[in-house]
N, C-alpha and C positions, 0 to 999 in steps of 0.2 A: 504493500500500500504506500508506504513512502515513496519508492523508486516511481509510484504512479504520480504524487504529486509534487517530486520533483521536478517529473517531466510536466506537467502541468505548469508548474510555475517557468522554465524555461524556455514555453511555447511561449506562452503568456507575453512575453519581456519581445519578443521578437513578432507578436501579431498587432497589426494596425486594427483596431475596436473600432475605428472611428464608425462605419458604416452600421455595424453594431447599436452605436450611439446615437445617431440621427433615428433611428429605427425607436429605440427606446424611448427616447423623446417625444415620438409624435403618439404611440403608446399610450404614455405617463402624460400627456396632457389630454387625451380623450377622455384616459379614466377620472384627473383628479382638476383638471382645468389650470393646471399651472405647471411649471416645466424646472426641474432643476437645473444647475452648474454643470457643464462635460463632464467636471471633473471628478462628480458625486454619481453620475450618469455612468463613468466608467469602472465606478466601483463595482456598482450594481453590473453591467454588463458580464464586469470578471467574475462576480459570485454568481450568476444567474449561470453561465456556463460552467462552472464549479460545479455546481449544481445538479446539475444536469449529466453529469461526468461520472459523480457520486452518490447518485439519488441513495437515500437510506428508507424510501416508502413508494408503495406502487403512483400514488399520485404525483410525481415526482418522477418517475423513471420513463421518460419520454427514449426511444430507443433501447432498453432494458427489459425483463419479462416482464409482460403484463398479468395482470389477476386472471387466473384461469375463466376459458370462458365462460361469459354469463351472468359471474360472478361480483357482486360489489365490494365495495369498501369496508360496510361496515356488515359484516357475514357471518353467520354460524354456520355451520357443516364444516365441508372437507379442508375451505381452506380458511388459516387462523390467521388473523394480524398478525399476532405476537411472533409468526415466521417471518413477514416481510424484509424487514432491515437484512437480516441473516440468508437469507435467499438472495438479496440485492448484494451482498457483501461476498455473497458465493462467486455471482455472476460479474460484479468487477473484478477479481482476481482468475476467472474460467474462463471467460467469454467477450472482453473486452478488452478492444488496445485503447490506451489510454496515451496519443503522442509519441508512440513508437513502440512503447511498453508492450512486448507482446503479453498475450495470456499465460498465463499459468496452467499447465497439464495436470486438467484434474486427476491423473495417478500420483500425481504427488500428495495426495488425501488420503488421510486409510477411513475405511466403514466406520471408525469409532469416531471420527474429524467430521463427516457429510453423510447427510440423512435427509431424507423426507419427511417430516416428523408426522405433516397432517395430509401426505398424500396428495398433496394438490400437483404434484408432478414436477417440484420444481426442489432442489435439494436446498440445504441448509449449511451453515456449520453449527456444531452442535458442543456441547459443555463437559467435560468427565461426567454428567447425570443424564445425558441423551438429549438433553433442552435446549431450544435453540440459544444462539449467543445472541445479544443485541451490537445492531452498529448506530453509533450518532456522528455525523458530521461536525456539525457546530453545537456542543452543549455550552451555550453560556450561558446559560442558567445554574450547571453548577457554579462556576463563578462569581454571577451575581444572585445570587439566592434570596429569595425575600416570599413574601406573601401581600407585602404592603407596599403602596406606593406612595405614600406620603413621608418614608424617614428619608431626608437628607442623604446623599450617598457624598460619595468620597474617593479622587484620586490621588493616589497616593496619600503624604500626610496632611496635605491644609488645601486644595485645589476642591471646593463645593461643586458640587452638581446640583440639577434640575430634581426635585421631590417626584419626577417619572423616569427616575433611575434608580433601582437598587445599588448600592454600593459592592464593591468589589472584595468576596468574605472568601478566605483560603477553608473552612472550616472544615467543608463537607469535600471539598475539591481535592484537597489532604487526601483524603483515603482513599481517592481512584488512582490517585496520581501521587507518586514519591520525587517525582523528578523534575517539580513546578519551576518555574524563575523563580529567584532568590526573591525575597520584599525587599523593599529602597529599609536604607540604611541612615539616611539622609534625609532632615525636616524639607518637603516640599519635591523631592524626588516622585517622579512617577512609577507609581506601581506597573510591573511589567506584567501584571495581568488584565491591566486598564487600556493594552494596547490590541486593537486586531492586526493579526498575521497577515490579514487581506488590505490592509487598507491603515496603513503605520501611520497617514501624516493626520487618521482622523475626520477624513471629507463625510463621512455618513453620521458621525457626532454631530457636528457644525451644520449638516443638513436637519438633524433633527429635532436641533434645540428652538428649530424655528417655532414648530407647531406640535402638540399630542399626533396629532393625525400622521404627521410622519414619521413620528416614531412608530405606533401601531403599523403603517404599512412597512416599514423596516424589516421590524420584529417577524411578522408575520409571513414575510417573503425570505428573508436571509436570514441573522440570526442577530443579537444585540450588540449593538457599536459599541468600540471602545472596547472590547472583550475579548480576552485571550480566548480561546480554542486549539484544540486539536483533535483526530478523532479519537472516541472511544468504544473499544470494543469489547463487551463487560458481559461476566456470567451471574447469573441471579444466586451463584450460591446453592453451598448445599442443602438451604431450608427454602430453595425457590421463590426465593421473595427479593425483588429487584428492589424495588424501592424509589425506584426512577419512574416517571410515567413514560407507558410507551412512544416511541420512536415513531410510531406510523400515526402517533393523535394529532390532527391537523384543528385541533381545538383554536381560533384565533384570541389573540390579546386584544381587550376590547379595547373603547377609545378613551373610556374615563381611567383605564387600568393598565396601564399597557408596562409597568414591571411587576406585575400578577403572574410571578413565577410557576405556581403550581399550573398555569393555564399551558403551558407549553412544554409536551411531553417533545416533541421533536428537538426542542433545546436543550435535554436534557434534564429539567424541572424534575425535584424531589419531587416524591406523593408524600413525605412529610419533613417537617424542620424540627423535629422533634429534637433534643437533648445529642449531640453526638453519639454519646457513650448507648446510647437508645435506638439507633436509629437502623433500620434495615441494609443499609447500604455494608455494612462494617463487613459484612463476610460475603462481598461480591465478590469475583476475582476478575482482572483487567490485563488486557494485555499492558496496561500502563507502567504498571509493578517496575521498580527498575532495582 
């Protein structure tokens, strides 16, 4: 998965977006009647194709399996959400070049690594318990963790934000991930989990701080500004209990709420904030572990 978004980012550096851009634009002003900065426009363009490269949910994977046919979104029978992300995580490392990246020969999997779990015909990777793995793109929601959108957040140590930003909390982030950026050490330093990997100099903060409305449609298309990420791909453990909400919830951030953590399983959003020492997450296992 790395070596795929390495080569993603070194397409990236050498592809002219600009027509991308113009396209986005006339777009983004159908929908919302007003047009942003290229510069905010290109962010978006590079995450939309990210995106798209990566899908972690059938709605999402434009060129990727689709949901068996017939079949919707939100389904009982044969085929299970709770498979998607890991059926899509199958099929970018099986079935997809990504920039040159060939595929991955599925013999390199043994029966105990890929399964079918709910038979819908499309295989998985699966956990030492038989259960599928989950994959997340952008959880930045463990990084900005909240339930409330009214406390003040915070980059680094004195730099206020907008009361529709959760603040930037290692607390729960700790336990998927041992091998975080350091915290600033330094009054006024920026926290290096305050920065997106996609977008360092910050254009979709500064586009956001305009309006709620653009934050919600931010949130709800790519994943929260100003927020570290990377992927994670996490086993619910051997009491089966993730603790994350699912990966395929296309649940949106409403407009009065839009750092309403728990509303955003795609982000990676706890299903609770409970007590660390409490909290269902503590015996997942993560490719993260370092």
């Amino acid at each position: 998965m790395q070596q795929r978004i390495d080569a993603f980012n070194r397409a990236m550096e050498k592809t002219n977006r600009q027509q991308a851009i113009d396209k986005l634009k006339k777009d983004w002003f159908q929908a919302y009647s007003y047009i942003p900065q290229d510069k905010v426009l290109d962010v978006m363009v590079r995450k939309h194709i990210f995106r798209s490269r990566f899908p972690q949910n059938f709605i999402e994977s434009s060129g990727a399996p689709a949901p068996p046919a017939g079949v919707a979104y939100n389904v009982s029978g044969t085929h299970q959400q709770i498979t998607e992300s890991s059926a899509l995580l199958y099929w970018i490392l099986t079935s997809s070049e990504v920039y040159g990246i060939a595929p991955v020969d599925q013999g390199e999997f043994s029966s105990s690594e890929v399964r079918d779990t709910d038979g819908d015909g499309l295989n998985e990777f699966v956990d030492a318990w038989g259960r599928p793995l989950r994959f997340y793109r952008w959880p930045t929601h463990l990084f900005r963790p909240g339930t409330s959108s009214t406390t003040a957040g915070a980059i680094g140590a004195t730099t206020a934000e907008s009361t529709t930003f959760a603040p930037v909390d290692r607390t729960y982030a700790g336990v998927l991930w041992s091998g975080l950026p350091a915290p600033p050490t330094v009054a006024g330093e920026l926290d290096p989990l305050s920065r997106d990997p996609d977008d360092p100099t910050g254009q979709l903060r500064r586009f956001v701080s305009t309006s709620t409305a653009a934050m919600t449609v931010v949130q709800n298309q790519f994943s929260t500004p100003n927020t570290y990420h990377a992927f994670l791909i996490v086993s619910a453990g051997p009491d089966a209990v993730l603790g994350l909400e699912e990966p395929f919830s296309p649940t949106a951030i409403n407009a009065t709420s839009p750092a309403l953590g728990a509303t955003q399983g795609r982000l990676g959003a706890l299903t609770s904030y409970s007590a660390i020492e409490l909290n269902p997450i503590n015996d997942n296992l993560t490719n993260r572990k370092r």
